[in-house]
N, C-alpha and C positions, 0 to 999 in steps of 0.2 A: 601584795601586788596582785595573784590571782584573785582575791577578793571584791578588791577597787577596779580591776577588769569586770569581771561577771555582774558588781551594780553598776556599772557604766554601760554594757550591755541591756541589761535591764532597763534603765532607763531609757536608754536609747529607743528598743520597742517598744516598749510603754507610750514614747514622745509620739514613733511613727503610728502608733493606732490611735490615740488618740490627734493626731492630725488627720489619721484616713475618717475617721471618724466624725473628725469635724468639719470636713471638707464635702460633702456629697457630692459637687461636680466630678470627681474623678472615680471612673466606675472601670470594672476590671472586664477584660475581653478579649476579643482573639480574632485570627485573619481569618476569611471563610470565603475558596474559591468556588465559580458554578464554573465547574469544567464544560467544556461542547465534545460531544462523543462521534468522529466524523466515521458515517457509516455509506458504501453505495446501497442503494436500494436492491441491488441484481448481487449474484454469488458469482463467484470465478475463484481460479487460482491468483495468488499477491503475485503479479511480477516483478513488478518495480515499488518498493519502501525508500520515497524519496527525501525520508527527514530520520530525524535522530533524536532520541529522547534529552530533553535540555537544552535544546535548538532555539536560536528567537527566530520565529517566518515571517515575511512580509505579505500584506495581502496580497492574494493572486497566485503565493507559490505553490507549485506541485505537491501533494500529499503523498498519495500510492496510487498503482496504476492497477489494475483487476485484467484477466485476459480476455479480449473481447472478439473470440473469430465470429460466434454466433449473432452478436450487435451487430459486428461489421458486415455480414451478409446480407440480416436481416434489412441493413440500410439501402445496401447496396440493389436489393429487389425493389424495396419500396422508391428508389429511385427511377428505376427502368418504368414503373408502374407509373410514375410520373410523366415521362417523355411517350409513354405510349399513349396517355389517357389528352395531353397537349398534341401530339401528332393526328389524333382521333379527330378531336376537336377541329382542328385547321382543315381537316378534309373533310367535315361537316360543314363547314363555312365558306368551302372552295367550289364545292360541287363534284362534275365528273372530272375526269382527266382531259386536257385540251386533245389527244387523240382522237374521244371518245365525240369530245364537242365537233371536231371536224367530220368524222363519220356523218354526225345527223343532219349538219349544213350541207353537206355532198347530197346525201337523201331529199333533203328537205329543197334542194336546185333541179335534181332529176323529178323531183313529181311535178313540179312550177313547170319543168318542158314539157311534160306528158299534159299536165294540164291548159297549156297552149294549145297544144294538138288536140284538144278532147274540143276546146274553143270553135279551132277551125275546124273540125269536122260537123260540131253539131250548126252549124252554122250553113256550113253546104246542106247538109241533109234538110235543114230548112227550106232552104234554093229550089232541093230538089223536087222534093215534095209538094213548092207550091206550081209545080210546071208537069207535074203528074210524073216525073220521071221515077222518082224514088220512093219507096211506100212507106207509110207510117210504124210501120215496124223498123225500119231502116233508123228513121227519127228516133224512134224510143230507147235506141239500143246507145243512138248517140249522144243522148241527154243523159243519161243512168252513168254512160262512159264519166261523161263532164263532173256529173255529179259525185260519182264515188272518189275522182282526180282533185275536185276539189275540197270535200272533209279527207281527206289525205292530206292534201297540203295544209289546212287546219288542222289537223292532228300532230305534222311534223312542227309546225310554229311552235307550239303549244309545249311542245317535249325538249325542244332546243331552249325554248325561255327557261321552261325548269332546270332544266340540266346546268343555264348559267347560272342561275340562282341559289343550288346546293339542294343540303337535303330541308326537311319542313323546320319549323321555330320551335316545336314540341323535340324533335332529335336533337337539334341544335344544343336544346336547352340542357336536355338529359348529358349531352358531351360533356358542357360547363360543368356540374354539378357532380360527374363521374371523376374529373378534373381536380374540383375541389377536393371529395372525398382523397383522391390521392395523394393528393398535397398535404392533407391533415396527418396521412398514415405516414408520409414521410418524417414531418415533424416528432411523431412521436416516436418512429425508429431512430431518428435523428439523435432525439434525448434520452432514448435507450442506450444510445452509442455513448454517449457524451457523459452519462454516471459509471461507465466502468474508470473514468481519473476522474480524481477529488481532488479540490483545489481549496486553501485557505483561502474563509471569507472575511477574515483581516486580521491585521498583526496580531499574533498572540505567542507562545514558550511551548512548545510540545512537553507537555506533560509523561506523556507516554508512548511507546507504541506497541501495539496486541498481538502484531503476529510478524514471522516473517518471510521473506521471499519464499518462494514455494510453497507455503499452507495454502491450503483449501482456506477462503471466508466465506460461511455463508450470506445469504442477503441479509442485509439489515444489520451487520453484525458490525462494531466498530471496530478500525482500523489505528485509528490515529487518534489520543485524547488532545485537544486541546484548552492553554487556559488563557484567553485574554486577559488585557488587562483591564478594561473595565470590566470583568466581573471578578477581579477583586476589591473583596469589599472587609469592612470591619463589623465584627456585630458585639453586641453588648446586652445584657440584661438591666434593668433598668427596675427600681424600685416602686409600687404605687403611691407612695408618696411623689414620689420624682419625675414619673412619668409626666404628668400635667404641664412640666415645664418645660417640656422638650417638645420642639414643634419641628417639621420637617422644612429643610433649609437652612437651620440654624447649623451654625458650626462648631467645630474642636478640634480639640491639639491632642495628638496620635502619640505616645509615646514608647518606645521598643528600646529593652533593653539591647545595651552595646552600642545607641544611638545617641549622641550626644542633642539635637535639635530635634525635637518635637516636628510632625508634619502635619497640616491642616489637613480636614475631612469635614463633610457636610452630611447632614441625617437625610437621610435617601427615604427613609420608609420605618416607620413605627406599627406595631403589631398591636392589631383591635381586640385581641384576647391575650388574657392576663397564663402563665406558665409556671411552673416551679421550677425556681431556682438551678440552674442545672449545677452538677457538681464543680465543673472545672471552676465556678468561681464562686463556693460554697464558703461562708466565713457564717461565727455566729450571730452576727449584726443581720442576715440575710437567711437565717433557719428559719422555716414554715411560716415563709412568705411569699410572695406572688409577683413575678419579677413578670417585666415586658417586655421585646425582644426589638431592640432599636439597630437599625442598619446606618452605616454611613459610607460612603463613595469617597476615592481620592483618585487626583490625577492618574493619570494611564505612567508619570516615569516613576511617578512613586512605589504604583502598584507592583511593577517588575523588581522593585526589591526587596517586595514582601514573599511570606512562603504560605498559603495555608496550615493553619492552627497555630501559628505561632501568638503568645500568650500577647497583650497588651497593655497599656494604660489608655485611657481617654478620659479628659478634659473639657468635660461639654460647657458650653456657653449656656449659663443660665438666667 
């Protein structure tokens, strides 16, 4: 009996190599995730660790939070800098203060009377003079009056018009422009503030997480691994006989032990250069030869129940 067990066995393997054998659509391979490594770009201490290793997140949710007094202030200056550099502006474009404007319109009615009076005076002195009473020096002193009364009142016209007017279009402009500059620095204090929390940028399994509450991270340093699911993928190596036949878009049937139904996958991406064989799927059919490195893509629900490096079967459509 253990006899006719052990050639029954035999045969057995025998049957399945030479079926693998004579089957080349079905090539052996494994799961292979590109994890995303969520890092802020700034260092702080981890306050808040707001996921858990094995977690599924939905896009949008909270990561980890970094401590941000110096963001926060930094923001909070370049804000002030903003409302100073817009209240500059508005008084560039306003002119003086209406106070200031009533002063020179007061000024500007008291010289109009003086220059009244400067009228009738040089106007007697005229009278006078043509009747011998008054002398020409009398005249001249009343014409010069008249005259200096009135570029005074054209001097005050001239200062009231400016004064409503503002400051010049050269100042004005420089307002704008100081304006803008401040606005740009807030933005970028802004998104200073805004990378100490990191936020999933769409559903994926926290793979991991690097540090926890209380550690120091420095910049740049990941926090949180994640692995969506579309980038799990399947890869396979692929025979140069075989390759030729296998075009990208074509599909096949996924097969995982402990999995009773096979799940479809499409070839995403074929490799321009030829590789060896790597071990994990070394047999003597595939000794010191030149295998190609074929990827294939599967739906995002199938992916979630896959694990990185777990072994496969694939069934390519030839």
């Amino acid at each position: 009996m253990k006899f006719f067990r052990a050639v029954l066995f035999s045969l057995v393997a025998l049957l399945g190599a030479s079926c693998e054998k004579s089957d080349p659509s079905l090539v052996q391979g494994y799961i292979e995730g590109e994890f995303v490594h969520v890092a802020s770009p700034f260092g702080g201490r981890l306050e808040n660790l707001a996921v858990e290793r094995g977690q599924e997140i939905e896009n949008g949710a909270l990561l980890f939070e970094l401590e941000e007094t110096s963001e926060r202030a930094a923001r909070d200056e370049a804000l002030r800098r903003v409302d100073q550099a817009r209240a500059e502006l508005e008084d560039a474009k306003t002119g003086q203060r209406p106070s200031e404007i009533q002063t020179l319109e007061a000024q500007l009615g008291e010289m109009r009377a003086a220059l009244v009076l400067a009228e009738i005076e040089l106007g007697r002195q005229q009278k006078l003079l043509a009747t011998n009473v008054a002398s020409k020096r009398d005249l001249d002193i009343a014409r010069a009056q008249h005259d200096e009364n009135t570029q005074r009142v054209a001097q005050l016209e001239a200062t009231l018009v400016t004064a409503k007017l503002g400051s010049r279009e050269e100042q004005i402009r420089a307002a704008e422009q100081n304006l803008l500059a401040q606005q740009a620095a807030l933005q970028a204090a802004e998104w200073n503030f805004s990378q100490k929390k990191q936020f999933a940028q769409q559903a994926a399994l926290v793979s991991d997480t690097l540090y926890r509450p209380g550690d120091w991270v420095e910049s740049a340093k990941p926090v949180v691994v994640l692995l969506p699911p579309g980038n799990v993928k399947v890869r396979i190596f692929v025979s140069q006989e075989l390759v030729g036949r296998v075009q990208v878009g074509s599909t096949a049937d996924v097969l995982v032990d402990g999995v009773e139904k096979p799940f479809p996958a499409k070839v995403t991406f074929i490799s321009p250069r030829a590789e060896f064989t790597p071990p994990v799927i070394y047999s003597q059919s595939m000794r010191e030869k030149f295998a190609f490195l074929v990827e294939l893509s599967v739906d995002p629900e199938t992916a979630r129940k896959l694990h990185p490096g777990q072994p496969v079967d694939v069934r390519l459509t030839l």
